[in-house]
N, C-alpha and C positions, 0 to 999 in steps of 0.2 A: 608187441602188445603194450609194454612199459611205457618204451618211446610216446606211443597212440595217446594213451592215458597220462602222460606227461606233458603233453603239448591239450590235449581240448580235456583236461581232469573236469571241469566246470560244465561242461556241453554233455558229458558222461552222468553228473551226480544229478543234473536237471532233468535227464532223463529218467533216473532212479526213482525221484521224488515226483516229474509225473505219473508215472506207475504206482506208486504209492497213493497219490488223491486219485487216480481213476481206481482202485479197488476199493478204500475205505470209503470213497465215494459211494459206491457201489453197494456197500455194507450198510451205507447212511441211508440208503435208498431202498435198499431189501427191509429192512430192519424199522419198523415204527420206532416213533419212539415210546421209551418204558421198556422196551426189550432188552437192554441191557441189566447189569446189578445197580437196583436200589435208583432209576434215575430221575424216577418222580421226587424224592425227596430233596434229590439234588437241587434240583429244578424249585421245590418249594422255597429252597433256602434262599435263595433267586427272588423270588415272589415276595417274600417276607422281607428281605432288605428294600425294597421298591417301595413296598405300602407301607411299611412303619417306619426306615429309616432309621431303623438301629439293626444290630447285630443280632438275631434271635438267642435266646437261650436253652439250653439241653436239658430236655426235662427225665426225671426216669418213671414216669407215667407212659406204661406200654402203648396206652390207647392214644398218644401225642403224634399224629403222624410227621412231624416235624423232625424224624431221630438220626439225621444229618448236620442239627446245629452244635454239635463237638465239635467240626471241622471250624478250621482257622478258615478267613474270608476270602483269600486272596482270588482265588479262579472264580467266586460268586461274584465278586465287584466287577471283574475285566468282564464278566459275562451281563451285565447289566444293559451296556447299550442294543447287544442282539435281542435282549429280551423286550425292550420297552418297542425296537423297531419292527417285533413281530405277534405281541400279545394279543392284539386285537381280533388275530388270528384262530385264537384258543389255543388250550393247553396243547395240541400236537406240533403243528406250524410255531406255538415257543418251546417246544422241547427240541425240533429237528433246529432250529434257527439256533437257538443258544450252544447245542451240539456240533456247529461249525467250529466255536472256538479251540476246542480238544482236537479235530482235525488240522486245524494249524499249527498246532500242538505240536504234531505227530511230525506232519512235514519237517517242522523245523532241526526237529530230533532225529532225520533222518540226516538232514546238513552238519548237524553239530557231531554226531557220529563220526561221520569220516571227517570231520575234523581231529575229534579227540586222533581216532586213529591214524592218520595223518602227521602228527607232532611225534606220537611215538615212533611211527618207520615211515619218517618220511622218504625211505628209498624204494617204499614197496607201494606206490600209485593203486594198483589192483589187490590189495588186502582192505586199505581204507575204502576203495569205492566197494567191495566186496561186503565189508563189513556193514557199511551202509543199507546197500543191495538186500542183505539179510532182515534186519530189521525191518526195512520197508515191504518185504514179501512176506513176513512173516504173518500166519491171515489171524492170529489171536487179536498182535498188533493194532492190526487194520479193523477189528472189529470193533477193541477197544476204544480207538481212538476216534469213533462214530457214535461216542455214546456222551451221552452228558455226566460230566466225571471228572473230579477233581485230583483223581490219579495222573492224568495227561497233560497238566502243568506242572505236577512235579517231577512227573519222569523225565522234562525240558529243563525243568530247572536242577537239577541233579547232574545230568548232561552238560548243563554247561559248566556248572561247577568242577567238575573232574576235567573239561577241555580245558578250564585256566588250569587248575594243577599240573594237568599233562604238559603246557604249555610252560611253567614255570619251571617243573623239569627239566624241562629241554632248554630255556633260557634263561631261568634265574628269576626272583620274584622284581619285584618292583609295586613304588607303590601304588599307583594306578591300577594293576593286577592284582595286588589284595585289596584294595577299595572294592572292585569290581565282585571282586570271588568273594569280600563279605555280604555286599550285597544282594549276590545271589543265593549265597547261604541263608540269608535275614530272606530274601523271596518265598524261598523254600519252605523255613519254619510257618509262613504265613500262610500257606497252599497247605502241606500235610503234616499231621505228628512225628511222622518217619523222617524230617527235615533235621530232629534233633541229631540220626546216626550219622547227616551228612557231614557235620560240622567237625567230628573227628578223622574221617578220613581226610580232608581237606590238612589238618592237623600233621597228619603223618606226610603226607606229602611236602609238608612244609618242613618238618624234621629231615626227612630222605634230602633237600635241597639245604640244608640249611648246615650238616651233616659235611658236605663239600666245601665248606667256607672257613676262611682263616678264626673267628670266632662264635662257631657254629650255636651257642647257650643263647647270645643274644639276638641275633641273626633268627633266630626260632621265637624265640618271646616278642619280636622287633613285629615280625609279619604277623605268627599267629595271632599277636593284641589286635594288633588291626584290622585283619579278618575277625577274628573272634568281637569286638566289637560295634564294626559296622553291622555285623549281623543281629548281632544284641541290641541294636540303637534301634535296628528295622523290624524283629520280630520279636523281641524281648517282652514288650506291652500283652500280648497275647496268652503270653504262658501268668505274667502277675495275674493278669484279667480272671483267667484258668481258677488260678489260685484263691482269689476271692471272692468265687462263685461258688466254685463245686469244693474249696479243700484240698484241690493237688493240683502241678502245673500240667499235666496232661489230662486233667477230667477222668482216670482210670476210677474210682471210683463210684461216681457217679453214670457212667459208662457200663460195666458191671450191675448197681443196682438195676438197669433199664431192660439191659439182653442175658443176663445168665436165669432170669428163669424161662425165656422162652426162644433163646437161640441152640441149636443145636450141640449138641455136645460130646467129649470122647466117652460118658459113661451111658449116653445115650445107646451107641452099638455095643458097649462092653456088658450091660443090663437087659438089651432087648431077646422078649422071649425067640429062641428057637425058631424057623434056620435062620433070622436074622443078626444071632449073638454073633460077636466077633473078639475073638483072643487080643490082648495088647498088639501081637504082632501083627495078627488081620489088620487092625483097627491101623495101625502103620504103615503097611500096604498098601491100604487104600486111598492114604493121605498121599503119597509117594505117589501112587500110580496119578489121583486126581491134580497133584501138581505137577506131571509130568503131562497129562493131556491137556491139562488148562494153558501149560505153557503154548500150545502147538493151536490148538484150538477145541475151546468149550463156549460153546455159545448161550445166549438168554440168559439164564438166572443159575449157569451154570449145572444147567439138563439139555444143552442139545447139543451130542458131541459127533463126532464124522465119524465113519466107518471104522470099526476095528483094522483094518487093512492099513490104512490112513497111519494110523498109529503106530501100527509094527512097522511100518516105512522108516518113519521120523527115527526109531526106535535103534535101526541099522542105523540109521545116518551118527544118530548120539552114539552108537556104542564107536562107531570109528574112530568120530573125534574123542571120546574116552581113550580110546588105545594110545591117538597120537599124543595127546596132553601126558599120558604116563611115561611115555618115552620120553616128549621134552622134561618131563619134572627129573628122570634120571639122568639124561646128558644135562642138567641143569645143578645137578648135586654133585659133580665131578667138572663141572666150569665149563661142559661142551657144548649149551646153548645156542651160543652163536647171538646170545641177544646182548647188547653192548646196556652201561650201566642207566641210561636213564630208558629205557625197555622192560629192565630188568624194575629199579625202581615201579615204573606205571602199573605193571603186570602183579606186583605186590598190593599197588592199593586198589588198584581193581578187584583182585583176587580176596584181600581179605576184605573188603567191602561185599564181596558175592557170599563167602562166608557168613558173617554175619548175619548178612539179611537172613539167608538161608536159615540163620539157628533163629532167628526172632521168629521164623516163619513155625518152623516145628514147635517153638515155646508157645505160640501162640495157638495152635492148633491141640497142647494138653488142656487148653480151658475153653475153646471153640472149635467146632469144627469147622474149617476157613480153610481147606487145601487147595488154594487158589494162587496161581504161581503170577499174578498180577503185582501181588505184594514183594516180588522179585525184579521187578522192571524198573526200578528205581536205574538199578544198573544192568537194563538190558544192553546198552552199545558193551560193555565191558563180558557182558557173556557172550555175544556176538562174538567179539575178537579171538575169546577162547577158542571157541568153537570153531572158528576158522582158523586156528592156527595148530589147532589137534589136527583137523582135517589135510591141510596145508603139508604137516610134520608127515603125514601117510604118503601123501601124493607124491607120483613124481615129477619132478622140478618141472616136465615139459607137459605134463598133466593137469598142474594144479587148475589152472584156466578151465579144464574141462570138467573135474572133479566141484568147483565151485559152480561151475553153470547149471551139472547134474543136482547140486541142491534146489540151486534158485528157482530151476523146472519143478522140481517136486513141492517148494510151498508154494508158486504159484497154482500150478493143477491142484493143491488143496482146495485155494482160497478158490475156484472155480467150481469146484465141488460145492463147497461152503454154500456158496451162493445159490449157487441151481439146486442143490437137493438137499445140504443137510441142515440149513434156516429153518426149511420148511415142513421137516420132519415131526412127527409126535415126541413132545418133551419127555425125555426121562433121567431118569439120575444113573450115573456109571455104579 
């Protein structure tokens, strides 16, 4: 199987990635558009750069339906020529049309996956295309990335940034690869607010490489300036912008005034009368439980989820790779990994980059309620990996092939579910 996957690796991932546009296809097709979060607004912000030719402004007037224009421009501009070559059409035919761009999105992110993965063991052919495999079956994935949404340029552009780092790992930087990797950091800042966390992990990777070098102090200030400035050169303008509009470079302010009196909230369940109060703990369960099904699949406006059944599947699948992960982390604190040092490096900044996101996610959900594991895909290819390599750590070595395909059945038969029956179900909240 190695050998197989060694000689036609390309003929294998193009397979992956058409299975990927035939189901998000599929989702694009099941799924109006507007059935996704918020994508009328998306879409307005779309509109509003076409007819006025400037940038809108974020107003914190509830009744603004415009409450999209926080967002940095970048996925609204690339979106502008599907928009103009489909308008005429009305707003459905430009929301499915502009909705192709995040679909190319996704594909790409499917490639650049096994890539990352790829640089880190490059001896193991079928974890990279595995880990690919994963994301691209995954039916949340596939639903998200059928919607109009400016998450799905940044989960590409995140992706690649961590592919050059992984790659600098493994070969050393250069400056054309921190030109590159600032660039796409400065892409990033310009697509989502969350582009700010990238910019340090990219950091530490550059310390971890830099760390191996006869004068590792400047060797780190050498590249990070570089990177760190190209990025600044490309997305810097946007946060001063920020600054002189609203008062802070992330509009957190202004953002606040608009949604905290009428967005949902943690004291909302902790105050509501009886049987709907809920204990801090409840109130954390359920954030927990809803980012753990949103990860797998929650669909429309995050009220149409699949069968409880569905869920305890995935559920075993997570608790295994749990197990195996705890085991690599102890043969890992006594040096028995087996992962040689730039493995060991990638898997750090993977890892604390998953971290992270994770605590900005719960920090975010004490002042909204937002348990929505979308705001985690940033580094979905890096949770992919884990999770096959928990899984992987279980299996036996002449099993894993088969242990991997036993997943990739189960999110596909999801995402077949998805389609046939739970799309079209009556909305409700978990």
């Amino acid at each position: 199987m190695g050998q197989w996957l060694t000689a036609h690796q390309r003929q294998a991932l193009l397979g992956v990635v058409l299975v990927y546009l035939a189901l998000s296809g599929a989702f694009w097709q099941a799924a109006g558009f507007g059935f996704g979060p918020d994508e009328e607004p998306h879409l307005l912000y779309v509109q509003t750069l076409v007819a006025t030719r400037h940038l809108p402004v974020f107003r914190a007037d509830p009744a603004d339906p415009n409450f999209e224009a926080h967002q940095p421009p970048l996925y609204y501009l690339l979106s502008i020529p599907l928009y103009l070559a489909a308008r005429s059409g009305g707003t459905e035919v430009a929301g499915r049309t502009v909705a192709l761009l995040s679909m190319i999105c996704g594909a790409l992110l499917v490639v650049v996956t096994a890539a990352l993965v790829g640089e880190l063991f490059p001896s193991q052919p079928l974890l990279a295309l595995g880990t690919a495999a994963f994301v691209a079956a995954l039916p949340m994935y596939q639903f998200l990335t059928s919607r109009v949404n400016n998450d799905n340029l940044s989960f590409l552009l995140w992706g690649v940034a961590l592919w050059l780092s992984g790659r600098t790992l493994r070969c050393g930087w250069s400056a054309p690869r921190s030109l590159a990797t600032g660039a796409t950091v400065g892409a990033a800042l310009l697509t989502k607010a969350n582009g700010v966390f990238l910019l340090p992990l990219v950091w530490v990777a550059i310390g971890l490489r830099a760390s191996q070098e006869e004068r590792p102090v400047r060797d780190f200030l050498r590249h990070a300036g570089l990177v760190t400035g190209v990025a600044l050169l490309l997305g810097g303008w946007w946060f001063v912008r920020n600054l002189a509009l609203y008062g802070d470079p992330l509009a957190q302010r202004v953002f606040n005034q608009r949604f905290l009196p009428t967005r949902v909230k943690p004291e909302d369940f902790l105050h509501a009368p009886p049987p709907l109060r809920l204990t801090p703990a409840g109130y954390w369960r359920k954030v927990c439980r809803n980012i753990f099904c949103s990860f797998w699949g929650l669909y429309g406006h995050m009220n149409q989820p699949m069968a409880e059944w569905v869920y305890v599947l995935f559920g075993l699948w997570t608790a295994a790779a749990g197990a195996g992960l705890w085991l690599l982390w102890q043969e890992a604190r006594v040096g028995r990994s087996g992962f040689d040092l730039v493995q060991r490096q990638g898997l750090w900044v993977l890892g604390l980059g998953l971290f992270g996101l994770f605590a900005l996610l719960l920090r975010f959900n004490t002042v909204y309620y937002q348990a929505q594991a979308r705001y985690l895909f940033p580094l979905l290819p890096g949770g992919a990996l884990f999770f096959l390599l928990g899984l992987q750590r279980l299996a036996p070595a002449r099993g894993w092939r088969y242990v991997l395909g036993g997943l990739l059945l189960t999110q596909l038969l999801a995402s077949v579910l998805s389609l046939a029956v739970y799309l079209h179900l009556r909305p409700r909240y978990l």
